[in-house]
C-alpha positions as CSV (number, residue, x, y, z in Angstrom):
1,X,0.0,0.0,0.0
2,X,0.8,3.5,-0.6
3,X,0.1,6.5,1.4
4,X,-0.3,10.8,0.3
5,X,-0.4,12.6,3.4
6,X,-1.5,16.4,2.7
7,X,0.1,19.5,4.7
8,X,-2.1,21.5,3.9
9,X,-4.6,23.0,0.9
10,X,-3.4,26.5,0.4
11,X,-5.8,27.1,-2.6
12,X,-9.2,25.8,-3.6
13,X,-8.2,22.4,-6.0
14,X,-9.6,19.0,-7.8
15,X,-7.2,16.3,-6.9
16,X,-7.3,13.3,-8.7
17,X,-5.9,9.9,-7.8
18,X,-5.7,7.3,-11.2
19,X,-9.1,8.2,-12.5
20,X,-11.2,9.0,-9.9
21,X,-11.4,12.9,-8.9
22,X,-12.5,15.6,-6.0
23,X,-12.8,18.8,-5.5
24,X,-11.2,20.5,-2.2
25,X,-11.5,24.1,-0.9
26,X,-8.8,26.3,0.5
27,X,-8.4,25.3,4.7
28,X,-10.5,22.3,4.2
29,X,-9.3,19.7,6.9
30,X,-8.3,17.4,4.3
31,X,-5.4,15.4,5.1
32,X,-4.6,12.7,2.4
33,X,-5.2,9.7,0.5
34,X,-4.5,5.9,2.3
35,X,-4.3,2.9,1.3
36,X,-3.5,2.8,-2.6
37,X,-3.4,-0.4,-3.9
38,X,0.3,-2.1,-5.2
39,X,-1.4,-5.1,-7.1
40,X,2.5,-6.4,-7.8
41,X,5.5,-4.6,-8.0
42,X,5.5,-2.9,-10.9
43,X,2.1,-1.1,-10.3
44,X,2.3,2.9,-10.6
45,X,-0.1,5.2,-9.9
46,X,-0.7,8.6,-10.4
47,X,-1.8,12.0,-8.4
48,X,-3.3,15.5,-10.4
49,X,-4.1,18.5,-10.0
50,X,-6.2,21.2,-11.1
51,X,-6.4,24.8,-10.0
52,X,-5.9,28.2,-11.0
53,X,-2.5,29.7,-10.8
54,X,-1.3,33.6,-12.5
55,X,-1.2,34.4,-15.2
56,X,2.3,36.4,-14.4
57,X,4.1,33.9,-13.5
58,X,7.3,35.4,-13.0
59,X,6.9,36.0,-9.3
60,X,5.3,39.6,-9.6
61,X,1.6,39.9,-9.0
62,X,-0.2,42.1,-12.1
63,X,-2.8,43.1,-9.6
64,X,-5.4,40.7,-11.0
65,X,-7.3,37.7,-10.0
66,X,-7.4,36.3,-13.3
67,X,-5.4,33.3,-13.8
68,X,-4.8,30.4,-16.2
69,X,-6.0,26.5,-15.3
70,X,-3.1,24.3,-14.8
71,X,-2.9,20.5,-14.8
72,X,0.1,18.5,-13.2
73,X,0.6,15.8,-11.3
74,X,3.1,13.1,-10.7
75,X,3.3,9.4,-11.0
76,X,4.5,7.4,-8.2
77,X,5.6,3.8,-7.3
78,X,5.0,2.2,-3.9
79,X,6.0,4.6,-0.8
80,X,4.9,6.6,1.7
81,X,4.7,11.0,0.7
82,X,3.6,14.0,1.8
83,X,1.9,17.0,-0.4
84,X,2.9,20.7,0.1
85,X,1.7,23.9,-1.4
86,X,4.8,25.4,-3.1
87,X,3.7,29.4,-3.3
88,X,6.5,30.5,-5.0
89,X,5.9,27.9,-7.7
90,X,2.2,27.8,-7.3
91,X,2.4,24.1,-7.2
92,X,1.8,21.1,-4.6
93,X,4.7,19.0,-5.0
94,X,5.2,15.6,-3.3
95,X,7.7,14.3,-1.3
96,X,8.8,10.6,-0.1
97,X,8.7,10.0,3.6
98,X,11.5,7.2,4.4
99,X,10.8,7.5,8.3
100,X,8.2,4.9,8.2
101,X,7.5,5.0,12.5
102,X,7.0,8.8,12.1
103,X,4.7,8.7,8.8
104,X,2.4,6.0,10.3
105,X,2.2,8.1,13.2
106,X,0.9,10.9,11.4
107,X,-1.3,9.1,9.1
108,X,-3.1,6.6,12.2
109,X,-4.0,10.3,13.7
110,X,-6.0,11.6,10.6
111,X,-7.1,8.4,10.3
112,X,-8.5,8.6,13.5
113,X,-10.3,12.2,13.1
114,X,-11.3,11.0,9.9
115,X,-9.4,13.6,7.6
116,X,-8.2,11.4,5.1
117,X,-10.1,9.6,2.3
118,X,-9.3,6.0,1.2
119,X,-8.3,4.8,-2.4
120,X,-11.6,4.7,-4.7
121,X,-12.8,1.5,-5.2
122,X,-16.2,2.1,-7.1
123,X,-14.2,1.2,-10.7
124,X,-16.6,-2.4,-10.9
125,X,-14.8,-2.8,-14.4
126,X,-11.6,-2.7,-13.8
127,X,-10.6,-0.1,-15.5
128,X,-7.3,1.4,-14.1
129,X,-5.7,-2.5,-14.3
130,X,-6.8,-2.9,-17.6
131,X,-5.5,0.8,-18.7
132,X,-2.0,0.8,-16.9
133,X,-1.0,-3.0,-16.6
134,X,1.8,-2.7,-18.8
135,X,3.3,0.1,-17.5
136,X,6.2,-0.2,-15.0
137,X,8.9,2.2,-13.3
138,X,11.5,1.0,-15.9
139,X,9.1,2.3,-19.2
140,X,8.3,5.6,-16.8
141,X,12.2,6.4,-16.1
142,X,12.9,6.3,-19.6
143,X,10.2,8.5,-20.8
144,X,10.8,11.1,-17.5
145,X,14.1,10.9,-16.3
146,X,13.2,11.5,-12.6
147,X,15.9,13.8,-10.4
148,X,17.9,12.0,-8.2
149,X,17.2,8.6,-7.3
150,X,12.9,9.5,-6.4
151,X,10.1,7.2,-6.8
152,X,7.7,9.8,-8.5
153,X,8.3,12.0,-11.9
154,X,6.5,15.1,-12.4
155,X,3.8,15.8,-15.4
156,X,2.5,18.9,-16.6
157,X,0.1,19.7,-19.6
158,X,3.1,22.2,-21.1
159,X,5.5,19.3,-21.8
160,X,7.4,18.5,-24.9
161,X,8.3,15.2,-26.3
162,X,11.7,15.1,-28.3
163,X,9.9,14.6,-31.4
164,X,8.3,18.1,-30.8
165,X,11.4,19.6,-30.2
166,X,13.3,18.7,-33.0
167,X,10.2,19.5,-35.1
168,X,10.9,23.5,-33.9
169,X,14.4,23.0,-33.6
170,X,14.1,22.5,-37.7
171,X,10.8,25.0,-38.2
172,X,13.4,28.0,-36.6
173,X,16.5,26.5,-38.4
174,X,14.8,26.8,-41.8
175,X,13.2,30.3,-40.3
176,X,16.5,31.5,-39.9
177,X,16.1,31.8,-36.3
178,X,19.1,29.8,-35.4
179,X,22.3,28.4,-36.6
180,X,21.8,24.5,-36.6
181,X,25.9,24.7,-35.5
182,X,25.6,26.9,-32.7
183,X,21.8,25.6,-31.4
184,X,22.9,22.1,-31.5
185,X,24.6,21.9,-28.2
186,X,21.3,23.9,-26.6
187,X,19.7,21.5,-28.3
188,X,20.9,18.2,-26.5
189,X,21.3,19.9,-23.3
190,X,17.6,20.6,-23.0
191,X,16.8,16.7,-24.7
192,X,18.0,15.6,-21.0
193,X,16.0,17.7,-18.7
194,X,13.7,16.2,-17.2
195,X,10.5,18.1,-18.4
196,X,10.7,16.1,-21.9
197,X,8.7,13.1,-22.6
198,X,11.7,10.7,-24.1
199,X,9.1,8.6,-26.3
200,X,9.9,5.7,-28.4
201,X,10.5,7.8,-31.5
202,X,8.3,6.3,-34.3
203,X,9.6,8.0,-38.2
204,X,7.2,6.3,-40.8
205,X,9.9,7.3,-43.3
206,X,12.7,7.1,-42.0
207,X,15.6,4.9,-43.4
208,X,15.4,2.1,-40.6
209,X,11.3,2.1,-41.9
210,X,12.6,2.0,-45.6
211,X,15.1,-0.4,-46.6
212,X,16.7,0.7,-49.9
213,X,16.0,-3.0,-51.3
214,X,12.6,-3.2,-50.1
215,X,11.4,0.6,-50.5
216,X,7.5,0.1,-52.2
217,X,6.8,-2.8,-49.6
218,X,8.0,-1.3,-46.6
219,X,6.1,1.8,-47.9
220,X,3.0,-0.5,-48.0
221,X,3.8,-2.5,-45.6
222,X,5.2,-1.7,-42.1
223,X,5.8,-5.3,-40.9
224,X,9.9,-5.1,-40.8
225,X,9.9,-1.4,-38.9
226,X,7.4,-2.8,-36.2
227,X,8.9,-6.3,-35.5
228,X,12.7,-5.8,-36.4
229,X,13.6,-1.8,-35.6
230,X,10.7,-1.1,-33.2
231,X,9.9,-4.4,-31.0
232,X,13.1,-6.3,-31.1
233,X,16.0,-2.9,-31.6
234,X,14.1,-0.3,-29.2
235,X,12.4,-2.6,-26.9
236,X,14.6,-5.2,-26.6
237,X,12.0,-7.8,-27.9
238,X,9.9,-7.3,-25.1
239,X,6.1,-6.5,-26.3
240,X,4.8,-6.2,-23.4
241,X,6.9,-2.9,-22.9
242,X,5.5,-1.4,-26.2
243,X,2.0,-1.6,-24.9
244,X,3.3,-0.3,-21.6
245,X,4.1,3.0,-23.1
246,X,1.3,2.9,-25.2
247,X,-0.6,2.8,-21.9
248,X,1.1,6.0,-20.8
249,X,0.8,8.0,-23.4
250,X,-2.3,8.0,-23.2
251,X,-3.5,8.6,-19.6
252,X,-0.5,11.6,-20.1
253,X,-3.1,12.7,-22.8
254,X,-6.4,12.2,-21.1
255,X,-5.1,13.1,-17.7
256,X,-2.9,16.4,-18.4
257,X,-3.8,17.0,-21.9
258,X,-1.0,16.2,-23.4
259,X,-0.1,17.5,-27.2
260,X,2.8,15.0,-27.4
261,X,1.4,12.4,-25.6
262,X,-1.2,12.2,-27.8
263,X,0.7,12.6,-31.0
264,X,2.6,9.1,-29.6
265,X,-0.5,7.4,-28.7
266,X,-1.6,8.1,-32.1
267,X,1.7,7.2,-33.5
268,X,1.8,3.7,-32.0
269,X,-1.6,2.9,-32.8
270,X,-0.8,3.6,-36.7
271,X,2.3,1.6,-36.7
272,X,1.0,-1.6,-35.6
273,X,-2.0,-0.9,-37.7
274,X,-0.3,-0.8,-41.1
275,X,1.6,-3.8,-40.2
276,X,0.7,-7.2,-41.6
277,X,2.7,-9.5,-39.5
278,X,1.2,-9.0,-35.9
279,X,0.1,-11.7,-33.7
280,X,-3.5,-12.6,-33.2
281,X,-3.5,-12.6,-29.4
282,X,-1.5,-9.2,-29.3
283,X,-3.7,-7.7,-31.7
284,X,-6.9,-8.9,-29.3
285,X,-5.1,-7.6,-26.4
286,X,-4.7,-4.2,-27.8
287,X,-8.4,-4.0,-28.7
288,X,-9.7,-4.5,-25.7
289,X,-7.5,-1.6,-24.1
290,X,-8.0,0.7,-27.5
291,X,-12.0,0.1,-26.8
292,X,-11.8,1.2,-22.8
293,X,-9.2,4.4,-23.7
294,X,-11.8,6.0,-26.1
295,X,-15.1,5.2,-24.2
296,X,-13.4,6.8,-21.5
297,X,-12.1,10.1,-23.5
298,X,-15.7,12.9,-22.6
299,X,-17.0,13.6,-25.6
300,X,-16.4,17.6,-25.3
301,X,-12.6,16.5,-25.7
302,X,-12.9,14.0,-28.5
303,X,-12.0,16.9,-30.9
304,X,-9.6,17.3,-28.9
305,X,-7.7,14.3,-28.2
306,X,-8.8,12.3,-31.3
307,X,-7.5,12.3,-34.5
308,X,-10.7,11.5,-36.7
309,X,-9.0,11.3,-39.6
310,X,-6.0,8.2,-39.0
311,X,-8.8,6.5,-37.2
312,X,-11.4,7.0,-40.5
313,X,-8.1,6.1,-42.8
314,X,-7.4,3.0,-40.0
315,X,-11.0,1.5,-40.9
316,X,-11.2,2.3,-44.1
317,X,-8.3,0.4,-45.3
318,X,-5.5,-1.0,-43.1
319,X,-4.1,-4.6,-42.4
320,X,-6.1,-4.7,-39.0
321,X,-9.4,-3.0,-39.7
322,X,-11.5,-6.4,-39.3
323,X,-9.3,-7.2,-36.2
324,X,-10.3,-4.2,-34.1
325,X,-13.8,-4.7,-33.4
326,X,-14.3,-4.0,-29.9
327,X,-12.3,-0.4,-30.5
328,X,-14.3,-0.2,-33.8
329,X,-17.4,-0.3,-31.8
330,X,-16.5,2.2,-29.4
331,X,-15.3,4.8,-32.3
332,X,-19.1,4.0,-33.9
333,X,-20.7,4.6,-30.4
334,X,-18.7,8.4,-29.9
335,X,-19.9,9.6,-33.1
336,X,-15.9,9.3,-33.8
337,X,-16.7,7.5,-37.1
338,X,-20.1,6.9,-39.0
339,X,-21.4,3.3,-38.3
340,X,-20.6,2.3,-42.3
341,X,-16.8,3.1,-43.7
342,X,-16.6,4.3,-47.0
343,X,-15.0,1.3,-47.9
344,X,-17.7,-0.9,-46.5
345,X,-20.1,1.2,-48.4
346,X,-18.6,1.0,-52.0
347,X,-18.9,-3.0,-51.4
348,X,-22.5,-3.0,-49.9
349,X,-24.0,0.7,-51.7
350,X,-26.8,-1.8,-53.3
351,X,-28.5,-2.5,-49.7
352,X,-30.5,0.6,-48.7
353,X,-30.6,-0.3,-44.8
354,X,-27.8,1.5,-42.7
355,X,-25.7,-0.6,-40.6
356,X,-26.8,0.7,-37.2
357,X,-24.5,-1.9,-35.4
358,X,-21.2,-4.0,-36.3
359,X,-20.7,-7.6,-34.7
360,X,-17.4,-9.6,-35.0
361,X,-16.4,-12.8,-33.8
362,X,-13.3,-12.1,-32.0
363,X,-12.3,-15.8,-32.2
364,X,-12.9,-16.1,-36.2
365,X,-9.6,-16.1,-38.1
366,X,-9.9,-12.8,-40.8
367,X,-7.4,-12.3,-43.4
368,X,-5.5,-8.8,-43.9
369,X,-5.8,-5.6,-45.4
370,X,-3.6,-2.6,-46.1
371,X,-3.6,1.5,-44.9
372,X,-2.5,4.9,-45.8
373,X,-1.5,8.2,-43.2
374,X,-1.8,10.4,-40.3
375,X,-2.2,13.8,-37.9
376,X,-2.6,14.6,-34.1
377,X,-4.4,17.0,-32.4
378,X,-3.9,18.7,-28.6
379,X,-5.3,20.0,-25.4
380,X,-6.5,20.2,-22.1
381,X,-8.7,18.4,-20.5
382,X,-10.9,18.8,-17.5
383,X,-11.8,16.3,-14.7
384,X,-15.1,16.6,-13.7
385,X,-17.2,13.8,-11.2
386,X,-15.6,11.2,-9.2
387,X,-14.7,9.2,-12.6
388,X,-14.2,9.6,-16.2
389,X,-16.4,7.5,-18.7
């Protein structure tokens, strides 16, 4: 089990713990979170927040009340912390507490005056194991290279993935801006900082994507670059790992908002989607946590945090089309495709009836297909209730 002890709220704030969510106001005797499940060693969990902070945020008031909506948070392994209102950087940060006698001290006292709220447990299907399962403190510390040797990375909305910076690096470059020479030790000094997201990086035409010999089919065909240069080169062969940080790039985009975490979520999805050669069982696996991801994006995000148009392209024509259909389902049901793809309809155009509902047998072998592109698309979102979905 893991413990957050609060020292105090300094400002009226939603916290949210995994995907449940409350609201607290400033001096409310609120005093922490207990008992946070650790299902096996790798579990993680996270903690958010969301409150106003200045709009001048350089440590001078402007005199004003008005402020901007932050969203930040931190993801944590097992351990005992404590939460503190930083005023100087507007932020509660968290802190480990290694003096076990002295934390459970404190904590059996709120306990006791009943100022501290235990773990949700209202999530009847499962939905955080199912979401984060993959994900372990080894995928986490290479994505957010934590400082110092701590058990928790910090989050925010406002983060960049090195994909995104080398994408402005270039745009100013070619601006004439910079001077690639000069910029490029700038450049890797802030690729080590901490407040990047080091994704897998995922170049669809790149030269380990293309092989010179094999140029039209791996243009087709994304097979090789999946299993060879993705799976087995960056991951190390391990699967499992892949999913994992498909996992967290998305609850860094549903949770904070993410741009880049997005864009990667998107990214992953595509790759293994214009890939022939994927196993059956993987490809099952990845349906069922595709289909509980989108039915849990609110629909006045979807716009947002979707990218209509890969997903459109994904089931129009792409090697796994027929073997999403749990997550095709759930695109149909949030208005996120029509319930008929063009494709389907060029095929069927002589039957007048609209398909109002597509079944599949999950268990029935289907043959594959092939796909085209893709975009992304960013921005906040809001927690609102005790859980999204």
């Amino acid at each position: 089990m893991s413990n957050i002890i609060f020292t105090n709220i300094a400002i009226d704030v939603t916290i949210g713990i995994d995907l449940g969510s409350f609201n607290v106001i400033k001096n409310q005797p609120f005093k922490g979170i207990v008992n946070i499940p650790h299902i096996n060693g790798t579990d993680l969990h996270v903690i958010h927040f969301q409150h106003v902070i200045k709009e001048n945020h350089d440590g001078d008031s402007d005199g004003t009340n008005d402020g901007a909506w932050l969203r930040y948070g931190y993801w944590f392994t097992r351990g005992n912390y404590y939460v503190v209102y930083n005023e100087n950087q507007e932020l509660y940060e968290i802190f480990q507490e290694n003096d076990a006698i002295k934390y459970e001290l404190v904590m059996k006292e709120y306990i006791s005056r009943n100022m501290v709220s235990e773990y949700p447990k209202i999530d009847e299907e499962n939905r955080w194991e199912i979401l984060s399962d993959k994900i372990n403190w080894s995928i986490v510390k290479s994505i957010i290279i934590p400082e110092k040797e701590n058990n928790f990375v910090y989050v925010d909305s406002s983060m960049t993935t090195l994909e995104e910076n080398d994408l402005l690096h270039r745009t100013l470059i070619k601006d004439g801006h910079f001077d690639d020479n000069e910029n490029n030790n700038n450049n890797n000094n802030n690729n080590n900082l901490n407040d990047i997201f080091h994704y897998t990086r995922i170049k669809f035409k790149s030269k380990e994507a293309i092989r010179d010999n094999y140029k039209m089919e791996d243009f087709q065909d994304k097979s090789f670059y999946f299993n060879e240069i993705i799976i087995n080169k960056k991951f190390s062969g391990e699967k499992n790992n892949f999913i994992g940080e498909l996992q967290f790039s998305f609850l860094n985009s549903i949770l904070f908002g993410n741009y880049g975490s997005s864009l990667q979520w998107h990214n992953m999805i595509e790759l293994i989607c214009q890939s022939s050669n994927i196993n059956k069982n993987f490809i099952k696996f990845l349906d069922n946590i595709l289909s509980v991801e989108i039915n849990l994006i609110p629909n006045d995000y979807k716009d947002i945090l979707i990218n209509e148009k890969l997903w459109i392209s994904l089931f129009k024509e792409s090697f796994q089309k027929d073997n999403l259909p749990k997550t095709h389902s759930m695109l149909i049901k949030h208005h996120i495709i029509e319930t008929e793809t063009q494709h389907e309809q060029e095929q069927e155009q002589e039957q007048d009836d609209e398909i109002d509902e597509i079944n599949y047998d999950e268990d029935e072998e289907t043959e594959y297909h092939r796909l085209d592109s893709s975009e992304d698309e960013d921005g906040p979102t809001i927690v609102q209730g005790i859980y999204y979905g």
